[in-house]
C-alpha positions as protocol buffer text, in pm:
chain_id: "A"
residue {
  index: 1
  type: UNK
  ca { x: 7065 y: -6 z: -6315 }
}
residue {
  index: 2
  type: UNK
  ca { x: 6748 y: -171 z: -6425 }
}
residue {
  index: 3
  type: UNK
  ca { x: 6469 y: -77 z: -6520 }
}
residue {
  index: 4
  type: UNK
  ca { x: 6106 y: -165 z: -6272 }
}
residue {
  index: 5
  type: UNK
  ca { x: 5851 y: -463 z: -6390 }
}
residue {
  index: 6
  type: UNK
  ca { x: 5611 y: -378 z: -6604 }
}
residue {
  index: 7
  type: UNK
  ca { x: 5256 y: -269 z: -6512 }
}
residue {
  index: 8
  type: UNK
  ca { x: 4921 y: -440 z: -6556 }
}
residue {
  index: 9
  type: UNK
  ca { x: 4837 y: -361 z: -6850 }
}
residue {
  index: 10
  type: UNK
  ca { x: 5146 y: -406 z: -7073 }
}
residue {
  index: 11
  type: UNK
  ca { x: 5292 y: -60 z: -7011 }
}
residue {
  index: 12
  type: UNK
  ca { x: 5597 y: 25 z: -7067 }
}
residue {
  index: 13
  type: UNK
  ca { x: 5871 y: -37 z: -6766 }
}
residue {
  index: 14
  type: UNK
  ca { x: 5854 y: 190 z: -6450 }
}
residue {
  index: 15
  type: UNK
  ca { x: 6066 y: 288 z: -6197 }
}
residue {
  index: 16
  type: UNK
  ca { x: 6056 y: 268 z: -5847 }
}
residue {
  index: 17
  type: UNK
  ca { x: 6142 y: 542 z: -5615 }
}
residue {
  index: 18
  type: UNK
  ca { x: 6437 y: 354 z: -5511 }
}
residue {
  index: 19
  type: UNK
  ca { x: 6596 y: 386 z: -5842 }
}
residue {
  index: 20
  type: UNK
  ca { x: 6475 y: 705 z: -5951 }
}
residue {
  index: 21
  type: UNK
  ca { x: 6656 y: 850 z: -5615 }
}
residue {
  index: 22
  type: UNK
  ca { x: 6962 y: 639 z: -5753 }
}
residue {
  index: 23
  type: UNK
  ca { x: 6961 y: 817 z: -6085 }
}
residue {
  index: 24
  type: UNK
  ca { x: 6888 y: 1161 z: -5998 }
}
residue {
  index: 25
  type: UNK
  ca { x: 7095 y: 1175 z: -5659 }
}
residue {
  index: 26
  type: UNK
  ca { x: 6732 y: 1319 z: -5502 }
}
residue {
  index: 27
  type: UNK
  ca { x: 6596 y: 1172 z: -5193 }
}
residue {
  index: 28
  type: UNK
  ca { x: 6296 y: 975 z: -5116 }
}
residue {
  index: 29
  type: UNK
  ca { x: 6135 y: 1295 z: -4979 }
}
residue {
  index: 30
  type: UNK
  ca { x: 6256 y: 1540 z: -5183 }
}
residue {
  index: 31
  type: UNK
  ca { x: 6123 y: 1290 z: -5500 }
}
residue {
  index: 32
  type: UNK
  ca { x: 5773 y: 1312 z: -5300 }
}
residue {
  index: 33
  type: UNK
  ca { x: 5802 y: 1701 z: -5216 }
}
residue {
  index: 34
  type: UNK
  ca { x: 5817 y: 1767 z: -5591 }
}
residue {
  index: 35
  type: UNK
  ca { x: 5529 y: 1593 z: -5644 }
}
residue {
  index: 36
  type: UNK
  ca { x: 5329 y: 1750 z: -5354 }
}
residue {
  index: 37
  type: UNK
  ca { x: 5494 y: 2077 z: -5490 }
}
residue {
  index: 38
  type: UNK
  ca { x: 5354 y: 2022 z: -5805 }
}
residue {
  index: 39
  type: UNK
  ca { x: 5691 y: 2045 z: -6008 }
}
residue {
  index: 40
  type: UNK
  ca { x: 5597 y: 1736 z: -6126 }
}
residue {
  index: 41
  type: UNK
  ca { x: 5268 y: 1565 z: -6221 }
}
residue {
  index: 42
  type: UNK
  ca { x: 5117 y: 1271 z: -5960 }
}
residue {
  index: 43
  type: UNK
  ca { x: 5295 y: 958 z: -6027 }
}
residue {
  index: 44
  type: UNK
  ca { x: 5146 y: 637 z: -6148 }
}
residue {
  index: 45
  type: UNK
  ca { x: 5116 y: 404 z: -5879 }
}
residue {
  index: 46
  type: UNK
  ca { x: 5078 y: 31 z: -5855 }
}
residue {
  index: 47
  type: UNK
  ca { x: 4786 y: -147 z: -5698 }
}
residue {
  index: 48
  type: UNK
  ca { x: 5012 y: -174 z: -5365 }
}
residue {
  index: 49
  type: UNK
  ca { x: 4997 y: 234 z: -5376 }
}
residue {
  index: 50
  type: UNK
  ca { x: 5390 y: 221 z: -5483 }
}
residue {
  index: 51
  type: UNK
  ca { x: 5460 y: 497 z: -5683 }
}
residue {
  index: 52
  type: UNK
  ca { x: 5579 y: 413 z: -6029 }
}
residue {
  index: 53
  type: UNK
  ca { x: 5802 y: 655 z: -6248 }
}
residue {
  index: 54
  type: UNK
  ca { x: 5819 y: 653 z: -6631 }
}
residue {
  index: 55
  type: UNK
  ca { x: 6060 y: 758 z: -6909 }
}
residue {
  index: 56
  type: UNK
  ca { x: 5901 y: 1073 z: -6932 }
}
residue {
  index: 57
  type: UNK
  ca { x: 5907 y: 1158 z: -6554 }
}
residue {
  index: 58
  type: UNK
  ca { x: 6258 y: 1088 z: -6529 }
}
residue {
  index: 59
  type: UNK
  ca { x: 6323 y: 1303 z: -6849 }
}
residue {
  index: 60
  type: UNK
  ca { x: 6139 y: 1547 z: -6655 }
}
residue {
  index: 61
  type: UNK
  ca { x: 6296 y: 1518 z: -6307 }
}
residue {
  index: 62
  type: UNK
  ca { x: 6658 y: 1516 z: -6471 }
}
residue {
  index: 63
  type: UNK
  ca { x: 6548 y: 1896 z: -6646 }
}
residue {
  index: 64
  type: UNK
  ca { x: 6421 y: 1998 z: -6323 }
}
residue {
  index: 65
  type: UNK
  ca { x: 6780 y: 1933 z: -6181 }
}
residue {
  index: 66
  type: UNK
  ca { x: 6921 y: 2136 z: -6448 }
}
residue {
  index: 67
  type: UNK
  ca { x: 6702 y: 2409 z: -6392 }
}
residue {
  index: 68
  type: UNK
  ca { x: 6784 y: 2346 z: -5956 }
}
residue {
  index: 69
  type: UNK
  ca { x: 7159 y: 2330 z: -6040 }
}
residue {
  index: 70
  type: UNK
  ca { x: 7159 y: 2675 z: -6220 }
}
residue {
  index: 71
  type: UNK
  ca { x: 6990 y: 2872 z: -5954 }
}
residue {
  index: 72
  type: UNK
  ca { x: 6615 y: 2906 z: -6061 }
}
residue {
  index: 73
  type: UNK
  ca { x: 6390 y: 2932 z: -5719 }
}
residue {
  index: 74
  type: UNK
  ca { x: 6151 y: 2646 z: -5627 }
}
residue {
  index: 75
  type: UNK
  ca { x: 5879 y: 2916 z: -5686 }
}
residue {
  index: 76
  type: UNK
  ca { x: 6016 y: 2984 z: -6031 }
}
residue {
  index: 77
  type: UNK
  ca { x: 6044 y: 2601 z: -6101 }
}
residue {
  index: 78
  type: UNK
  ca { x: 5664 y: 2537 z: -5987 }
}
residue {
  index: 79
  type: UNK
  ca { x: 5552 y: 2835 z: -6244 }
}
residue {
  index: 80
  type: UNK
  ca { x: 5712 y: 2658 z: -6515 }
}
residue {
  index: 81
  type: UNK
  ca { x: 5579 y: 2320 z: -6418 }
}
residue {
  index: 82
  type: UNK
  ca { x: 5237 y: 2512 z: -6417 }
}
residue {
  index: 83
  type: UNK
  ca { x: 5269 y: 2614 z: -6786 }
}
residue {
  index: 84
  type: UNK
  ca { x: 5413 y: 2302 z: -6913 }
}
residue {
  index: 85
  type: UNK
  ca { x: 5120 y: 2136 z: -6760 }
}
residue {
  index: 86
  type: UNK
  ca { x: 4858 y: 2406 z: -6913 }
}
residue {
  index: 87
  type: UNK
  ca { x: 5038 y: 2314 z: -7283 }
}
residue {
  index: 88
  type: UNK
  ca { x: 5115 y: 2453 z: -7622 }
}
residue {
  index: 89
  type: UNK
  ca { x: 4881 y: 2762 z: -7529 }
}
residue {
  index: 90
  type: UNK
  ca { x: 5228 y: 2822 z: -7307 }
}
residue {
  index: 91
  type: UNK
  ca { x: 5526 y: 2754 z: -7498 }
}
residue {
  index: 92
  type: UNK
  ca { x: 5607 y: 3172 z: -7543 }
}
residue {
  index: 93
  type: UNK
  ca { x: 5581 y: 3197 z: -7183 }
}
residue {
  index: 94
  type: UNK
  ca { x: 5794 y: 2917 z: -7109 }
}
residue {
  index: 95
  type: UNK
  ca { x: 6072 y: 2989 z: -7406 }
}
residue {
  index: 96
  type: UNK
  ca { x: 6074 y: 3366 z: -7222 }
}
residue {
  index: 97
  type: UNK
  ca { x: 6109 y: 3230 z: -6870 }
}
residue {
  index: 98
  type: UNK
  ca { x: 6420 y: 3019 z: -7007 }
}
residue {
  index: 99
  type: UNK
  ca { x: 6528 y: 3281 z: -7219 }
}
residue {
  index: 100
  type: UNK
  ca { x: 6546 y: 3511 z: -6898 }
}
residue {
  index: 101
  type: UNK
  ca { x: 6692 y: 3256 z: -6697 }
}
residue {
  index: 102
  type: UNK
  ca { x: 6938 y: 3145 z: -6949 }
}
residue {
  index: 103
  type: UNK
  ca { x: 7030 y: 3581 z: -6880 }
}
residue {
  index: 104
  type: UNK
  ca { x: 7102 y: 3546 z: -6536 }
}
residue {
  index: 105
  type: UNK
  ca { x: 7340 y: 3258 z: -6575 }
}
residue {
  index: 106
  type: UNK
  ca { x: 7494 y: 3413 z: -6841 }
}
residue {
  index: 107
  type: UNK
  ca { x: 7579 y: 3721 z: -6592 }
}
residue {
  index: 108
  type: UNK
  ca { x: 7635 y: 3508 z: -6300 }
}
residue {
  index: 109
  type: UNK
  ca { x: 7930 y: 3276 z: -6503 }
}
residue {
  index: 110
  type: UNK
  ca { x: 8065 y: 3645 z: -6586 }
}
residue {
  index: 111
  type: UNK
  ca { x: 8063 y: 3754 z: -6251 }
}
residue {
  index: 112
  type: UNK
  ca { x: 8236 y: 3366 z: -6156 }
}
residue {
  index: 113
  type: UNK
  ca { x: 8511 y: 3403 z: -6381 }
}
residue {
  index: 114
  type: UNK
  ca { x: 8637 y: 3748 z: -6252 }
}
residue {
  index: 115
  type: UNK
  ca { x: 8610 y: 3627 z: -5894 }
}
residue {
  index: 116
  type: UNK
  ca { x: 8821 y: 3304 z: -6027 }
}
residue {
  index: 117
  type: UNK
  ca { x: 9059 y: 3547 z: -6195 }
}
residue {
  index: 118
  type: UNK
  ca { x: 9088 y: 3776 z: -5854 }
}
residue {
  index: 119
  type: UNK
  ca { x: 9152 y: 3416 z: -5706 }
}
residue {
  index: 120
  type: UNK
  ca { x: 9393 y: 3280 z: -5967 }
}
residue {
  index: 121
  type: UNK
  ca { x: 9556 y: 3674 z: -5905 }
}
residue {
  index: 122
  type: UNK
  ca { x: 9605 y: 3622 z: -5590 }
}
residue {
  index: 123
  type: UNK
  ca { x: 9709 y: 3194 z: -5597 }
}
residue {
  index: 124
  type: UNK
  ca { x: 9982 y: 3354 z: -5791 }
}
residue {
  index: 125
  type: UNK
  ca { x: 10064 y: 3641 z: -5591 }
}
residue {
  index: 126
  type: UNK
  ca { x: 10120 y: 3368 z: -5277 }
}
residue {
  index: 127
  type: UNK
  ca { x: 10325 y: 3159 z: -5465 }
}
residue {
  index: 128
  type: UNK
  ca { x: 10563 y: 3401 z: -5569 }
}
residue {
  index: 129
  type: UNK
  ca { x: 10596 y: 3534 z: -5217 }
}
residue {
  index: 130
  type: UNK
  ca { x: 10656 y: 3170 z: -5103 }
}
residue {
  index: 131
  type: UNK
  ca { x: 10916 y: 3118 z: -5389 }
}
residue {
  index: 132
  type: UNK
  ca { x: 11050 y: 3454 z: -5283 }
}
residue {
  index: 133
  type: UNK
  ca { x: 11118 y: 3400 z: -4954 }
}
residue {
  index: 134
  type: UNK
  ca { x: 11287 y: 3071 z: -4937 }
}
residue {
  index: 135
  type: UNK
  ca { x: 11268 y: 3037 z: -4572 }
}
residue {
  index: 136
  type: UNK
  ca { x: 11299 y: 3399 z: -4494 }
}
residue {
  index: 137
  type: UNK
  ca { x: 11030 y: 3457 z: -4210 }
}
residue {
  index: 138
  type: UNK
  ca { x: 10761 y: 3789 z: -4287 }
}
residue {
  index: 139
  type: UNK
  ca { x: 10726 y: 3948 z: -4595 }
}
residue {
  index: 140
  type: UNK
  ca { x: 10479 y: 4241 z: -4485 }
}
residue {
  index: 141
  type: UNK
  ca { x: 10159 y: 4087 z: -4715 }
}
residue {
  index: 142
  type: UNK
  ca { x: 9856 y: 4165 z: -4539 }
}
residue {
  index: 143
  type: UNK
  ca { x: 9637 y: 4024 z: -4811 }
}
């Protein structure tokens, strides 16, 4: 993928929306919902009104995923966007909102792998019954 042209000005290269959806698997209108959202800050535009995304948004847009993928609310998302907006003043608030998200995943992967083992339990159970029964029809599992 390449990069976008340059912007008056001699900044660095951009992105369009087109390729930042390509990158980040995120629709055009989900791209623009997290900027009307607020999650992230108003994207530079050309002088055609095309929105333009740097580095540092797509650095940005790719934690945001992270932070999606592992189950943090929208709400939750928006609050942190707040305080990284506000600055340094907010670091200890962000570092605890991670720190207490980072504790939920931790307890949600725990609760994962015991349903995976009940699964795996189970996988195991079925194949033994169908090595077991070799043709034979009804074995009485109701499980």
């Amino acid at each position: 993928m390449t990069t976008g042209q340059p912007l008056p000005g001699g900044r660095e290269a951009t992105l369009t929306i087109a390729e930042v959806a390509e990158r980040t698997g995120l629709s055009h209108d989900t791209l623009r919902y997290y900027e009307k959202a607020g999650l992230i800050a108003r994207v530079g535009r050309t002088g055609g009104n095309q929105r333009r995304y740097e580095a540092a948004d797509l650095a940005w847009l790719e934690f945001l995923l992270r932070l999606r993928e592992t189950g943090m609310s929208i709400a939750d998302m928006q609050r942190f966007a707040r305080l990284r907006a506000a600055g340094d003043a907010t670091v200890a608030e962000r570092l605890a909102m991670l720190r207490e998200h980072r504790a939920e995943l931790a307890a949600r992967m725990r609760a994962l792998r015991r349903s995976a083992g009940a699964l795996d339990d189970k996988i195991r159970h079925y194949e033994g019954l169908l090595g077991a029964m070799s043709g034979q029809p009804g074995t009485g599992d109701t499980a």
